[in-house]
C-alpha positions in Angstrom: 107.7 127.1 27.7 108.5 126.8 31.5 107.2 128.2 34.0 107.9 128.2 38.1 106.6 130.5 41.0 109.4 131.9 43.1 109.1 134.5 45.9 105.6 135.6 44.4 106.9 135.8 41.3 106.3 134.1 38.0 109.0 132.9 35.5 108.5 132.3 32.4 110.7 131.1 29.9 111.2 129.4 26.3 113.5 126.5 26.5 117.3 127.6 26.7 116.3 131.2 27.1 116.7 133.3 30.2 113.8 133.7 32.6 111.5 136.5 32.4 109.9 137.5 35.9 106.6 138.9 35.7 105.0 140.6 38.8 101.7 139.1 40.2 99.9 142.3 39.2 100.5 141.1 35.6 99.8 137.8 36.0 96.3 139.2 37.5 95.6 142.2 35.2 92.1 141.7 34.6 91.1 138.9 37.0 88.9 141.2 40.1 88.0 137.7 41.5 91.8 137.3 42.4 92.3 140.7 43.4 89.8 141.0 45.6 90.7 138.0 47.0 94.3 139.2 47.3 93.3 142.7 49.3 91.0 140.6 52.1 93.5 138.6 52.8 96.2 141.3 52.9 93.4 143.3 54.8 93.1 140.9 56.9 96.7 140.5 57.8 97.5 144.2 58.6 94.1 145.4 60.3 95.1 145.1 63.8 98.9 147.0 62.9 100.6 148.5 66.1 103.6 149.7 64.5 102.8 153.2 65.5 101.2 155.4 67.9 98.3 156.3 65.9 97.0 152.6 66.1 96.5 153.0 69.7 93.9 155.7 69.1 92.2 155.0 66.3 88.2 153.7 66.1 88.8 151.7 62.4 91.6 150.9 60.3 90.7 152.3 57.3 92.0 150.1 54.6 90.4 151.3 51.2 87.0 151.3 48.6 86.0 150.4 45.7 87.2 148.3 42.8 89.8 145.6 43.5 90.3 145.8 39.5 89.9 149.4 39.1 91.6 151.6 36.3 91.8 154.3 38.8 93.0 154.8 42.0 92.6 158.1 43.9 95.4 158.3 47.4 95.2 160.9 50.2 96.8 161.5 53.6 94.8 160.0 56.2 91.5 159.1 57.7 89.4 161.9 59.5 87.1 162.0 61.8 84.0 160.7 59.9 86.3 158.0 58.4 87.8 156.7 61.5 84.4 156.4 62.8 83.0 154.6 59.9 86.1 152.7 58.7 85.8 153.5 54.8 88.1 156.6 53.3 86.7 159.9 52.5 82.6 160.2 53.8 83.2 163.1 55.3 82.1 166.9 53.8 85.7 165.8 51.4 85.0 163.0 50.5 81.2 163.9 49.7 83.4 166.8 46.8 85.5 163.9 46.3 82.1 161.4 45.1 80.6 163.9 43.4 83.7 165.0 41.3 84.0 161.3 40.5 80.4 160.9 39.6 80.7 164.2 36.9 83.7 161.6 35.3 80.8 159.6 34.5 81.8 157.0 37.4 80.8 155.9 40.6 83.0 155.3 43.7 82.1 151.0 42.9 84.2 151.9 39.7 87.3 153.2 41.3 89.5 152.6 43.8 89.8 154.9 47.2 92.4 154.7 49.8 95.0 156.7 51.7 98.7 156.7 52.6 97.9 156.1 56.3 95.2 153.7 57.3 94.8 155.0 60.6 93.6 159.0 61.6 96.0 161.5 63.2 95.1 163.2 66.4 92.7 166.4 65.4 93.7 165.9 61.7 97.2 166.7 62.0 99.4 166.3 59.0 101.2 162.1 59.4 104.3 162.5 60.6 107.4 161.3 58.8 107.5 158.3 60.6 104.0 157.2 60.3 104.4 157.5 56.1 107.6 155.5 56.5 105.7 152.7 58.1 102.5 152.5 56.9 103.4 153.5 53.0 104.3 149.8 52.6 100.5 149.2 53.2 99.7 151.6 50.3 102.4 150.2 47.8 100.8 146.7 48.0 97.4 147.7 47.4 98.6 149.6 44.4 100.7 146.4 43.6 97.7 144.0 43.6 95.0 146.6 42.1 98.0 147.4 39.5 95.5 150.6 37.9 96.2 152.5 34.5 95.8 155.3 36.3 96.8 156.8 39.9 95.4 160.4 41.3 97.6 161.7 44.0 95.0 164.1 46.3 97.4 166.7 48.1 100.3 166.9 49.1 101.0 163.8 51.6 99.7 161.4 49.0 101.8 163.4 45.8 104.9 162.8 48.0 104.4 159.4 49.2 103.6 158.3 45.3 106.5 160.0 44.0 109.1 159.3 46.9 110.1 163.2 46.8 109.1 166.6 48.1 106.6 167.6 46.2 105.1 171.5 45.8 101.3 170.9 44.9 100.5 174.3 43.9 103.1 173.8 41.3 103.0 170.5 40.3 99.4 169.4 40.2 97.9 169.1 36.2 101.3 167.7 35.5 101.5 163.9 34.6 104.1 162.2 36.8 105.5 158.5 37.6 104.9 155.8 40.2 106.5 152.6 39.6 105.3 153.0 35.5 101.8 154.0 36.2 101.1 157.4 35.7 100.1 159.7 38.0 98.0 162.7 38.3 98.8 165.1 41.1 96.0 167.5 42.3 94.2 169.0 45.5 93.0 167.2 48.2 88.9 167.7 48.6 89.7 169.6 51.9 91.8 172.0 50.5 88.6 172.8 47.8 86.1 173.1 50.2 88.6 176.2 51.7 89.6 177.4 48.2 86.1 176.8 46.0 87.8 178.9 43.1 90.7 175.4 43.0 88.0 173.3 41.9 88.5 174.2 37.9 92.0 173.5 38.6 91.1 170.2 39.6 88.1 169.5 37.2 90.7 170.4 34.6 92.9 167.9 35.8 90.2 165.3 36.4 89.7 165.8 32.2 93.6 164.7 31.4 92.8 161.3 33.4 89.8 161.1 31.5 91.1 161.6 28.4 94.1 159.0 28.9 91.7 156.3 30.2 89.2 156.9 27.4 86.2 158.1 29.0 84.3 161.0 27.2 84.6 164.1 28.6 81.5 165.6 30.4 79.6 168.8 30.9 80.8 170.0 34.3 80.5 173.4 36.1 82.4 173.2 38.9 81.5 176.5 40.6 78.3 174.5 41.2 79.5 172.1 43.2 
């Protein structure tokens, strides 16, 4: 067996066979030292990004939570206001649904992993622009590279669409298990969207028990009318 490193990739190979390149997200399956490792550095590398306007007006980049090894990963849109002032995504009246919804999976937000498609928030909230995904969705795809999860919740529509490289209707879509780069992924309603539509958050509770049940974790008593 042979094996050489090559553009960040590995190759290995039995003698007189062709090489087989494995991703470093293989090679690190398992191994949070590395991956944590791997997200400072790439953190630290991106944090002060100009490419568009939005890094101009921002208080943080807002880079991501949680678990560098996580099984699950949960993506939105875009900082707010209580995230752009405290640099970590989704502390706001959201994200507080968001942590709760998490902690009646029987995990904690140190279990999983939190980010969004743009690291940087949008004047009053505004949905990102076209442009702003196109450049700062790289971002995203490397953190999803390195964490390489089992499991991937898409949280409205910005974050379905950026995930699945399409147009994507939530409303319609969301419960249904989709594809990102062969992890699957669950689309459902951002937090926001709940706390305007409390009578959604079965919906979502509903689809929070389908990535239970394909990661293994017991399903749990859970009245979301409550919350």
């Amino acid at each position: 067996m042979r094996e050489s490193r090559q553009l960040g990739l590995a190759v290995f190979a039995p003698e007189g066979r062709m090489p087989r390149l494995v991703p470093p997200s293989e090679l690190l399956r398992g191994d949070g030292n590395a991956k944590t490792r791997l997200l400072e550095e790439f953190y630290h590398s991106i944090k002060d990004c100009q490419k568009c306007p939005l890094g101009a007006t921002r208080t943080h980049f807002v880079f991501g939570v949680g678990d560098a090894d996580a099984e699950l990963v949960f993506v939105g849109e875009a900082p707010g206001y209580d995230e752009d002032m405290q640099g970590e995504p989704f502390v706001g009246k959201a994200g507080q649904l968001l942590t709760r919804i998490i902690a009646a999976m029987g995990l904690s937000r140190r279990d999983v992993y939190i980010c969004n498609v743009l690291k940087c928030r949008p004047p009053e909230n505004r949905n990102p622009h076209p442009d702003e995904v196109a450049l700062c969705s790289p971002y995203l795809h490397r953190q999803l590279e390195i964490i390489a999860p089992k499991v991937v919740v898409g949280l409205g529509k910005f974050g379905c669409e950026t995930l699945l490289g399409r147009t994507v209707a939530i409303t319609r879509e969301r419960g249904r298990w989709q594809q990102y780069r062969g992890i699957p992924v669950m689309p459902t309603y951002h937090p926001s969207y709940l706390l305007r539509n409390p009578d959604a958050k079965r919906e979502v509770w509903e689809d929070m028990k389908e990535v239970m049940r394909r990661l293994g974790i017991k399903s749990r008593q859970f009245d979301p009318g409550r919350e």
